[in-house]
LOMAR-926029 format. One record per atom (N, C-alpha, C): residue in three letters; x, y, z. Coordinates in steps of 0.2 Angstrom, whole numbers, plus 2048, in hexadecimal, padded with zeros to 3 digits. Layout:
LOMAR-926029
NODE  rest    x    y    z
NODE   ala    X    Y    Z
...
END
This chain:
LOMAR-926029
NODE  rest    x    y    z
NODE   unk  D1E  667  D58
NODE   unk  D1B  660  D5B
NODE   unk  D20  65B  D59
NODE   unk  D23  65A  D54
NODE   unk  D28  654  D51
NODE   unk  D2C  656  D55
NODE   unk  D31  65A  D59
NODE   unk  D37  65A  D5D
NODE   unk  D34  654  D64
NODE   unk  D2E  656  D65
NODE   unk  D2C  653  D6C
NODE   unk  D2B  64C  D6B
NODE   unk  D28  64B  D64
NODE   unk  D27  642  D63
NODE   unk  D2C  63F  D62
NODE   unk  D30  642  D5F
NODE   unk  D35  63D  D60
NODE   unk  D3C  63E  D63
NODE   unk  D3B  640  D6A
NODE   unk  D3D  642  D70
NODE   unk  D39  63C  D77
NODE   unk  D33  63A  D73
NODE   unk  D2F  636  D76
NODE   unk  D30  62F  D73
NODE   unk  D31  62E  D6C
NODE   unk  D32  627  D69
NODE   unk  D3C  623  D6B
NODE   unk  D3E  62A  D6C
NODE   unk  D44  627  D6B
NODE   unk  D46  623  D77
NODE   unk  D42  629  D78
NODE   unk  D41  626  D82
NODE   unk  D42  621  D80
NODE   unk  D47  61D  D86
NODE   unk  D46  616  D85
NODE   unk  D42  614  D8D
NODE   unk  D3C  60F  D8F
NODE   unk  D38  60E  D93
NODE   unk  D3D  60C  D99
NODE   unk  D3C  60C  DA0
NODE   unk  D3F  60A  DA4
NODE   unk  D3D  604  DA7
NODE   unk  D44  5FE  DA7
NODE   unk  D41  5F9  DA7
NODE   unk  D3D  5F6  DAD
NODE   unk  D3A  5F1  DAB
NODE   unk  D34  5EC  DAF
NODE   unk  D38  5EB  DB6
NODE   unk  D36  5EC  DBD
NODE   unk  D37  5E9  DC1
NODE   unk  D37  5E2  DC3
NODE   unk  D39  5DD  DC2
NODE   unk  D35  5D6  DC4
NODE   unk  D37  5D2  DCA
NODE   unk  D32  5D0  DCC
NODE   unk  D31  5CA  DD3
NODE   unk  D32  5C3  DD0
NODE   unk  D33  5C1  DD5
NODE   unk  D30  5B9  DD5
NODE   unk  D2F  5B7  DDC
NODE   unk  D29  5B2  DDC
NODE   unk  D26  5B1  DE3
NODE   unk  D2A  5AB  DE7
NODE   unk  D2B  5AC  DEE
NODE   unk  D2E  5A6  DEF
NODE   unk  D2E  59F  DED
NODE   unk  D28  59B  DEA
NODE   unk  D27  596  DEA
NODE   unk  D29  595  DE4
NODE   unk  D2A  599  DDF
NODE   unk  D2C  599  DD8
NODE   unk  D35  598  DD8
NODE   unk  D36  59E  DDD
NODE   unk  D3E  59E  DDF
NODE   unk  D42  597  DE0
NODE   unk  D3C  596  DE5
NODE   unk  D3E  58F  DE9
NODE   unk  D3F  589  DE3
NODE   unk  D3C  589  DDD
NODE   unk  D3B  583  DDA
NODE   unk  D41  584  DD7
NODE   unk  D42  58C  DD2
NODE   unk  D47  58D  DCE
NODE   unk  D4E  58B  DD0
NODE   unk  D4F  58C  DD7
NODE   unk  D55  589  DDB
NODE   unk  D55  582  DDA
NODE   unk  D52  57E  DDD
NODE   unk  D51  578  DDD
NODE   unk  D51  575  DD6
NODE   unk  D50  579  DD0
NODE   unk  D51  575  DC8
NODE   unk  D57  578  DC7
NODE   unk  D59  57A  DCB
NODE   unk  D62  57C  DC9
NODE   unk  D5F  583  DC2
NODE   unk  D59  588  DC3
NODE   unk  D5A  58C  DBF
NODE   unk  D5C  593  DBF
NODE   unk  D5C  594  DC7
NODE   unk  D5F  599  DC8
NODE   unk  D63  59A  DD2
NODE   unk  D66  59E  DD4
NODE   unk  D67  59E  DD8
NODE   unk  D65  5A5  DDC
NODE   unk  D64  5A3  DE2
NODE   unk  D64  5A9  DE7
NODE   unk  D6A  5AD  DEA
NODE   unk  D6A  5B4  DEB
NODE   unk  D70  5B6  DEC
NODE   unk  D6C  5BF  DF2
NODE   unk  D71  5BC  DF9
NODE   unk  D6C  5BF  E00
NODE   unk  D71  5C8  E00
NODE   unk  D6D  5CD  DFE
NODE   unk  D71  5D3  DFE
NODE   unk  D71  5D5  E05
NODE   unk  D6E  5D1  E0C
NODE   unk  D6E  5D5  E0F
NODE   unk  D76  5D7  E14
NODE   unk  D77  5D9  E19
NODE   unk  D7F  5DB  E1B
NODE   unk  D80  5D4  E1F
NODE   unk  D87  5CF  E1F
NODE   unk  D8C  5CA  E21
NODE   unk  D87  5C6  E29
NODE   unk  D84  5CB  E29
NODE   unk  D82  5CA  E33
NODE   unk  D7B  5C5  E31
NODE   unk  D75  5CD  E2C
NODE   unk  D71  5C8  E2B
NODE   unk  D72  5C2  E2B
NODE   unk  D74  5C1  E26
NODE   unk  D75  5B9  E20
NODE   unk  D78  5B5  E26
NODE   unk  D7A  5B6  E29
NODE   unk  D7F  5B2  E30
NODE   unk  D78  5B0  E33
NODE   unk  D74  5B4  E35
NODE   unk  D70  5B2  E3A
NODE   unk  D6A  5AE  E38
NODE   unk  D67  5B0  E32
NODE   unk  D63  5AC  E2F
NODE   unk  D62  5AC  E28
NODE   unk  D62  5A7  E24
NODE   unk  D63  5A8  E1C
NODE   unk  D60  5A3  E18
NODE   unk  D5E  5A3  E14
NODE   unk  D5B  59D  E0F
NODE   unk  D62  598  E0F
NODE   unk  D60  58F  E0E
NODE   unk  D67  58D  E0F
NODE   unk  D69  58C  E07
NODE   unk  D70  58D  E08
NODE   unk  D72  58D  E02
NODE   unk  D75  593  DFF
NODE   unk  D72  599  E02
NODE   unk  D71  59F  DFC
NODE   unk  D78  5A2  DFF
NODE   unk  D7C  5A7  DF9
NODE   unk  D82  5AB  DFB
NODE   unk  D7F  5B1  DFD
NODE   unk  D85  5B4  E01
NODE   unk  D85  5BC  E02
NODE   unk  D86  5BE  DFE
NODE   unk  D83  5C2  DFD
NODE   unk  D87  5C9  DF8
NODE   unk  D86  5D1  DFB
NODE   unk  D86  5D5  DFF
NODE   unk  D83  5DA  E03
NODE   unk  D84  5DF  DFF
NODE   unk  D7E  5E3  DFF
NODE   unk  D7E  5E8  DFC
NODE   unk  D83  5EE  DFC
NODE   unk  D83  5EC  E04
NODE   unk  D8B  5F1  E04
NODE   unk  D91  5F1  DFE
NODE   unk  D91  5EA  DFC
NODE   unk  D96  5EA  DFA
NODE   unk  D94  5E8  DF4
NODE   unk  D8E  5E7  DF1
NODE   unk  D8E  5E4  DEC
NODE   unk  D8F  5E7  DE3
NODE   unk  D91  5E2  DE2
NODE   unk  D96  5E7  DDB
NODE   unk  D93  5E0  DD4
NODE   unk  D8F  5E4  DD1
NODE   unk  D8C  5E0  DCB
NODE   unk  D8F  5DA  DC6
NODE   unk  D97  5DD  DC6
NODE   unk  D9C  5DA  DC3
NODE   unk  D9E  5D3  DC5
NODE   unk  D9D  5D2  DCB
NODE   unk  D9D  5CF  DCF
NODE   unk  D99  5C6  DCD
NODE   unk  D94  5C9  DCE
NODE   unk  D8E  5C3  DCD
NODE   unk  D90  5C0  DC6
NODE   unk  D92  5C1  DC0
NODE   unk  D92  5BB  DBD
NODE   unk  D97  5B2  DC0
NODE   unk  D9C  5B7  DC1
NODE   unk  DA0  5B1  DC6
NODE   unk  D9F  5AE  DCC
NODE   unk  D96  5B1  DCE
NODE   unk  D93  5AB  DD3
NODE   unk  D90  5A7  DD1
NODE   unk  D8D  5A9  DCC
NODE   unk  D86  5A6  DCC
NODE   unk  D85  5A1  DC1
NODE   unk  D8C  5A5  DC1
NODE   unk  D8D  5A1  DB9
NODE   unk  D85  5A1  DB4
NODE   unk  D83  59C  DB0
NODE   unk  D7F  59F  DAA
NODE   unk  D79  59D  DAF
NODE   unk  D77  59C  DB4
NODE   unk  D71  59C  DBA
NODE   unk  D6F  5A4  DBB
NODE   unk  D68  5A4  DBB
NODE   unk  D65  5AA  DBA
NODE   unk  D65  5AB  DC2
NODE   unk  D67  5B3  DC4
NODE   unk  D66  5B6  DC9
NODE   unk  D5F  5B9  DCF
NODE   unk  D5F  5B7  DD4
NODE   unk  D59  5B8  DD8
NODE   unk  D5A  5BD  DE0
NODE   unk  D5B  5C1  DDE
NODE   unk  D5C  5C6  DE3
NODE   unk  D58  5C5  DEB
NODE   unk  D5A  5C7  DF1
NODE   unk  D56  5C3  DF7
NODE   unk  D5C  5CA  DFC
NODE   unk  D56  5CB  E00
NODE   unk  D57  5CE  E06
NODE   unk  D50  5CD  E0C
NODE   unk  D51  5D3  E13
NODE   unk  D4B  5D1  E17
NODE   unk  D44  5D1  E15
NODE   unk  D43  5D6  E10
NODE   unk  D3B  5D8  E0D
NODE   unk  D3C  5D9  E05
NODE   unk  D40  5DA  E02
NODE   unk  D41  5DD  DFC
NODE   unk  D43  5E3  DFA
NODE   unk  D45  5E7  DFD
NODE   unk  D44  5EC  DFA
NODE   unk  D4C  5EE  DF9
NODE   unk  D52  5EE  DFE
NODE   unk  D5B  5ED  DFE
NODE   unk  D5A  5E7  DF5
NODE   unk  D57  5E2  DF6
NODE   unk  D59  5DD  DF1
NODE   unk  D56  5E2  DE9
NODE   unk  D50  5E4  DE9
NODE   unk  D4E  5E9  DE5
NODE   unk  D53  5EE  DE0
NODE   unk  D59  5F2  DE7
NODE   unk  D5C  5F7  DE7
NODE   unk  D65  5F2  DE2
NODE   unk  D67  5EC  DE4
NODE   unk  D6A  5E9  DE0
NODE   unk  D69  5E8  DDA
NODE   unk  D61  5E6  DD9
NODE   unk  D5E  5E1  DD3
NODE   unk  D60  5E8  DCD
NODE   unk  D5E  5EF  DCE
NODE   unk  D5E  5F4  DCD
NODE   unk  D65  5F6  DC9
NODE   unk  D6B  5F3  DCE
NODE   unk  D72  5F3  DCC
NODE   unk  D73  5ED  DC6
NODE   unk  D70  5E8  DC7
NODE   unk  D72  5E4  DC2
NODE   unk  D6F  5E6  DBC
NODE   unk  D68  5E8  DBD
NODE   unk  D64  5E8  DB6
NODE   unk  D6B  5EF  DB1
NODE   unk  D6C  5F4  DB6
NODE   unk  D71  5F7  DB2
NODE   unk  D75  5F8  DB2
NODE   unk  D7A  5F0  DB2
NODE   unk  D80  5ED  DB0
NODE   unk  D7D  5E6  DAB
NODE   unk  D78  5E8  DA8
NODE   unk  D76  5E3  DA2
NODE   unk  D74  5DC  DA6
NODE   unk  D73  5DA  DAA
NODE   unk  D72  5D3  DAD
NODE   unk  D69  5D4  DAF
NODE   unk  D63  5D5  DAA
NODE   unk  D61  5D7  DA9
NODE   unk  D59  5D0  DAB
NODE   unk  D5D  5CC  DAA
NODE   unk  D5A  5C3  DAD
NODE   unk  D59  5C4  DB5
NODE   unk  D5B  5C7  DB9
NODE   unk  D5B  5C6  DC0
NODE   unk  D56  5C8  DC2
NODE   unk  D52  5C7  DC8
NODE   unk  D4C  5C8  DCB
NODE   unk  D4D  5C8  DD2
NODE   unk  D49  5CB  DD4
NODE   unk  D47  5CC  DDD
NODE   unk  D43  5C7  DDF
NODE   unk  D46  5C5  DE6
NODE   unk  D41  5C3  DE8
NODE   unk  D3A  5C5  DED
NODE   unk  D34  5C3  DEA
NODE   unk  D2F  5C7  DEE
NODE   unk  D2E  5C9  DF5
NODE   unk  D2E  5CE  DF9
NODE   unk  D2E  5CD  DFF
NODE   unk  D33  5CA  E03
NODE   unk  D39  5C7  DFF
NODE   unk  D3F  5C4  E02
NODE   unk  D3F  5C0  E08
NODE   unk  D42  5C0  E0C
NODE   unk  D43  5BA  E12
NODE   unk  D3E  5B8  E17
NODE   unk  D3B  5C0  E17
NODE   unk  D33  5C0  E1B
NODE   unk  D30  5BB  E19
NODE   unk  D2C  5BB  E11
NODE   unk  D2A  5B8  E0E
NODE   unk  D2C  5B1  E0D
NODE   unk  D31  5AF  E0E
NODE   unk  D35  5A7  E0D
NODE   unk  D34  5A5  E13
NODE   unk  D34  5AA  E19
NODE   unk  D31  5A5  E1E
NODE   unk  D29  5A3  E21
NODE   unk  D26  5AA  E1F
NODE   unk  D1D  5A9  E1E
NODE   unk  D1B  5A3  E1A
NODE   unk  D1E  5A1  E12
NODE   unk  D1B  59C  E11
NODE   unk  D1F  595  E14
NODE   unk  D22  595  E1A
NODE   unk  D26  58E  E1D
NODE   unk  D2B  58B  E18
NODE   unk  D2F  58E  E14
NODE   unk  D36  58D  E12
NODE   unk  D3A  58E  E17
NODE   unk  D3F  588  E16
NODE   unk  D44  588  E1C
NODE   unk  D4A  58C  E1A
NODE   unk  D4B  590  E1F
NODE   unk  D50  593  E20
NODE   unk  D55  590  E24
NODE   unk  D5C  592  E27
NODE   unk  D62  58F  E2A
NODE   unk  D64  594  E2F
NODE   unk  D69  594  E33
NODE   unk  D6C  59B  E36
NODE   unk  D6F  599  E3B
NODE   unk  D75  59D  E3C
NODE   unk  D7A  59D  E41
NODE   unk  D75  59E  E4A
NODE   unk  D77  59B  E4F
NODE   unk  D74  59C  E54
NODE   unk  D7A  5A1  E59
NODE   unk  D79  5A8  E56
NODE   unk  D7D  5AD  E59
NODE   unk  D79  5B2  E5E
NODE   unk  D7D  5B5  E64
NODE   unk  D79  5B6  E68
NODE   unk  D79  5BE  E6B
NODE   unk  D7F  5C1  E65
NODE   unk  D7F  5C9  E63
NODE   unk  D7A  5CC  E62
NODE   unk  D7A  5D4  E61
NODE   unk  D73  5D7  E61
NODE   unk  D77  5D7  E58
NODE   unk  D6E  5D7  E53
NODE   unk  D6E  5D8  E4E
NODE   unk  D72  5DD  E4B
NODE   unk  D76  5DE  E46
NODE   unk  D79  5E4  E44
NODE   unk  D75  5EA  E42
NODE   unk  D6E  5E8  E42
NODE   unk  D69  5F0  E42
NODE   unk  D6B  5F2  E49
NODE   unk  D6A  5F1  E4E
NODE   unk  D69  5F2  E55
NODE   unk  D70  5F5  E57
NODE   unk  D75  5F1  E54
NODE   unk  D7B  5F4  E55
NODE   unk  D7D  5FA  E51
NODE   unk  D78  5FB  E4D
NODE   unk  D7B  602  E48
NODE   unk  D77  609  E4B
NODE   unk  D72  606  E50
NODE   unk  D6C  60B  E50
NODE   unk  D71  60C  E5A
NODE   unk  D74  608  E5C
NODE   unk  D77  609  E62
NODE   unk  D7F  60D  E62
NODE   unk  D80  60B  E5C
NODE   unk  D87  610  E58
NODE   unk  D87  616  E57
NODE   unk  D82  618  E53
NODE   unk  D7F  61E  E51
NODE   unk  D7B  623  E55
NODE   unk  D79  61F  E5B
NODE   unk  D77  623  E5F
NODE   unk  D7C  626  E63
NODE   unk  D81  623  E66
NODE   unk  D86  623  E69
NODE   unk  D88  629  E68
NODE   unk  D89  627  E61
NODE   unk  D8E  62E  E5D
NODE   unk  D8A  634  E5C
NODE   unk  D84  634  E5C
NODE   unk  D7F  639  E5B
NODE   unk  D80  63C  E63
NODE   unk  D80  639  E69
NODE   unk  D7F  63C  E6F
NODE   unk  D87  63F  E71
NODE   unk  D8B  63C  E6E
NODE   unk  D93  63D  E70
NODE   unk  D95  643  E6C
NODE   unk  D91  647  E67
NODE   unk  D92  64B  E62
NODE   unk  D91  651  E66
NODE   unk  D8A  650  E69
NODE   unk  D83  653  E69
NODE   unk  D87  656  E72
NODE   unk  D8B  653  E76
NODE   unk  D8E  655  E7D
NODE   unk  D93  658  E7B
NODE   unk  D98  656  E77
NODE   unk  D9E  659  E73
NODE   unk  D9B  660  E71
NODE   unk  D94  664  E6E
NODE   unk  D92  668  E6A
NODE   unk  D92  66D  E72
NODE   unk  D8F  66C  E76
NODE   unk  D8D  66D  E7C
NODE   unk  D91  672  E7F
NODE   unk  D97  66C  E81
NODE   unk  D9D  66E  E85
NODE   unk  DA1  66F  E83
NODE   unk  DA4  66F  E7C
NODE   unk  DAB  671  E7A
NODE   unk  DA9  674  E75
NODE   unk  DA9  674  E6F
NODE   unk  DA5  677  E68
NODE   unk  D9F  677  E66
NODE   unk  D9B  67B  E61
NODE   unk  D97  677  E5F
NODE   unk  D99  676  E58
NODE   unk  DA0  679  E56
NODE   unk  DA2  674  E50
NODE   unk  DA1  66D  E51
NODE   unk  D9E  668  E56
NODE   unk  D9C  662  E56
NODE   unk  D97  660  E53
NODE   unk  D91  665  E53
NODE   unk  D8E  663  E51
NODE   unk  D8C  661  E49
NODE   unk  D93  661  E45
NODE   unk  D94  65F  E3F
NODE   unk  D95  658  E3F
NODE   unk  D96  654  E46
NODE   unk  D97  64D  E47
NODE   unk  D91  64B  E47
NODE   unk  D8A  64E  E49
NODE   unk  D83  64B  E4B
NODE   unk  D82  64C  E44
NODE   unk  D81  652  E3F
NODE   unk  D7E  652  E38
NODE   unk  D82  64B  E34
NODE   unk  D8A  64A  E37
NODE   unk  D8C  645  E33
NODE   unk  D89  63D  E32
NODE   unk  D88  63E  E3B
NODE   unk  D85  637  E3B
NODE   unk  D7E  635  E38
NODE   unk  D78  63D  E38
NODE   unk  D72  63D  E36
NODE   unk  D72  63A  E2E
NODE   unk  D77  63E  E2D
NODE   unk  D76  63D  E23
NODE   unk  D79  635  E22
NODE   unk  D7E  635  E25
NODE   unk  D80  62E  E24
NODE   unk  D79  629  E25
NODE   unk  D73  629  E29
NODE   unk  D6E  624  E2A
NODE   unk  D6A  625  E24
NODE   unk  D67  62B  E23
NODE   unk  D67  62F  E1E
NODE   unk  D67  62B  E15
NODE   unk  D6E  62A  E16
NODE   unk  D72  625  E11
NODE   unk  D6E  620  E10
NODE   unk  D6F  61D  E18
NODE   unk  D6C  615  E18
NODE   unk  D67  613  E17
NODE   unk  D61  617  E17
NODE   unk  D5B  615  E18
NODE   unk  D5A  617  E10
NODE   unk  D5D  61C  E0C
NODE   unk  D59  61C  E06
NODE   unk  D5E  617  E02
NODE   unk  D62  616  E01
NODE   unk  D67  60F  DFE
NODE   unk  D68  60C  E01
NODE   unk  D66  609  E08
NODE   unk  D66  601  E07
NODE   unk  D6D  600  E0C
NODE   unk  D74  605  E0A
NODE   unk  D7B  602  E0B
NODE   unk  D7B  608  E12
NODE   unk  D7F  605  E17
NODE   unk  D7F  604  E1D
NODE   unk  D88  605  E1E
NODE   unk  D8B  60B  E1E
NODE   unk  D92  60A  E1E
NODE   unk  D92  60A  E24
NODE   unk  D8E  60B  E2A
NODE   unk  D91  60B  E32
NODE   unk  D90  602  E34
NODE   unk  D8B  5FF  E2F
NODE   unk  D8B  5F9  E30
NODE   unk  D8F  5F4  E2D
NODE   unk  D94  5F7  E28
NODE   unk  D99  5F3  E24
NODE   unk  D9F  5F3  E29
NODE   unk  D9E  5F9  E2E
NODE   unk  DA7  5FB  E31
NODE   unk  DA6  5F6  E37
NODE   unk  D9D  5F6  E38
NODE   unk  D9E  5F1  E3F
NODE   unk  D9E  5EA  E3F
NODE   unk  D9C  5E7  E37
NODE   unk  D9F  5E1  E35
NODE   unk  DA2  5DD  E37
NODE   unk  DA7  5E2  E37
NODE   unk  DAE  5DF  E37
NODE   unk  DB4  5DF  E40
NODE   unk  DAF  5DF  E41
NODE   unk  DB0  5E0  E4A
NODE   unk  DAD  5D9  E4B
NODE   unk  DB4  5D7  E4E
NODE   unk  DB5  5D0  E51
NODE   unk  DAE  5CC  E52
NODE   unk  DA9  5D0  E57
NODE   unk  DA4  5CB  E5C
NODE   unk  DA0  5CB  E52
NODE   unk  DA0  5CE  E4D
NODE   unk  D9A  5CE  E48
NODE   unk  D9E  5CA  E40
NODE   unk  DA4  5C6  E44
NODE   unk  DA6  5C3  E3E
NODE   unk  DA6  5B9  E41
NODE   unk  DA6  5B7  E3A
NODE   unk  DA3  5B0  E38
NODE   unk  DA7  5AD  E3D
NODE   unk  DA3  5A7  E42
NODE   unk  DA9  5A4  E47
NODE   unk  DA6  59C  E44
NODE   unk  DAD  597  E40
NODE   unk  DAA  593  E3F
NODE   unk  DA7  58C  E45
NODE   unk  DA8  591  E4B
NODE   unk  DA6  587  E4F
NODE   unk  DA1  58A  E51
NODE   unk  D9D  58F  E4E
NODE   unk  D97  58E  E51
NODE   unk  D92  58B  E4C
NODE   unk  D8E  58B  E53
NODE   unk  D89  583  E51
NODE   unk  D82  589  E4C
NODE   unk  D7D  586  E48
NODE   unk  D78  587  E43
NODE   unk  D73  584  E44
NODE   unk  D6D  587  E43
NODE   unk  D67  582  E42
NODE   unk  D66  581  E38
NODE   unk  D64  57B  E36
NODE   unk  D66  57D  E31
NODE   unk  D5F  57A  E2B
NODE   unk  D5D  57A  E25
NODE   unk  D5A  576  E23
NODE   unk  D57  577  E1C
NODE   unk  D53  573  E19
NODE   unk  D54  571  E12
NODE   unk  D51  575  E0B
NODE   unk  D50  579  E06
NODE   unk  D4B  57A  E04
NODE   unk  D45  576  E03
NODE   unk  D3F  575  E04
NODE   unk  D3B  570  E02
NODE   unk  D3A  570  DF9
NODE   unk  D38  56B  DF8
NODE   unk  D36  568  DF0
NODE   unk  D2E  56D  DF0
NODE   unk  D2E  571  DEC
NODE   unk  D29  573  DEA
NODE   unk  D27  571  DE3
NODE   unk  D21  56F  DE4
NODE   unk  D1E  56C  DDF
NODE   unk  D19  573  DD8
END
């Protein structure tokens, strides 16, 4: 019995998950106490974003990083719903930056309760849509390749399965990083933005 208990006292607990709700966030920012930082991919944040807040996309996001954003200001994680920013918040807590927090329900939520948001006025399809029209492509082009020349191709369809596979359970989207970077989905500065303030929350 004593090898078990103290097998159990030395376990150290898994830490606390923490939120904070947008209206809380909203204020934090405003006293200068902490800032918000958007994990989702280059395209989102382009098209709609809380004003003010940096990218950091989870694709690329590297823990080390964030002290030189954000300096002795506590960090506030932010994506579409929470759950990409949750998978970040996760990366910090176990790089010691253990201050940082999620924000609840994310950008969804920032726009339910009437917090102004900003955003470029782009008229591409979203880079989901574009990953899901990518992927398919390749999925059908594997799958006719398997057909009529090999069905060694069909190690082209399992590649592109697992790769989605990938994305959906961490968040990180390599088919969406590579389409980034193609011309029509990078930052064009003369275009125009709808744009606007946080409110004073009391």
């Amino acid at each position: 019995m004593e090898p078990i208990m103290s097998s159990v006292v030395k376990s150290e607990p898994r830490a606390a998950f923490v939120e904070v709700d947008v209206l809380e966030a909203a204020r934090r920012c405003r006293d200068g106490e902490a800032v918000i930082l958007d994990v989702r991919e280059a395209d989102e944040h382009r098209r709609r974003r809380i004003p003010g807040v940096a990218s950091v996309p989870l694709s690329t996001f590297d823990p080390a990083e964030i002290d030189g954003l954000v300096g002795s200001q506590k960090v506030i994680l932010q994506c579409e719903s929470g759950r990409r920013s949750r998978s970040a918040l996760e990366l910090l807590h176990a790089a010691g930056r253990t201050d940082a927090v999620n924000l609840a329900g994310g950008l969804k939520e920032w726009v339910a309760r009437d917090l102004s948001v900003e955003g470029d006025l782009v008229t591409g399809l979203p880079m989901m849509r574009q990953v899901q029209i990518a992927a398919g492509i390749a999925v059908l082009g594997f799958t006719i390749l398997a057909a009529a020349v090999d069905s060694w191709f069909l190690l082209g369809t399992g590649f592109v399965g697992a790769g989605l596979c990938f994305a959906g359970l961490t968040g990180t989207c390599g088919l969406a990083v590579v389409l980034g970077k193609l011309p029509w989905n990078r930052p064009n500065p003369g275009r125009p933005s709808s744009s606007g303030t946080v409110p004073q929350v009391e």
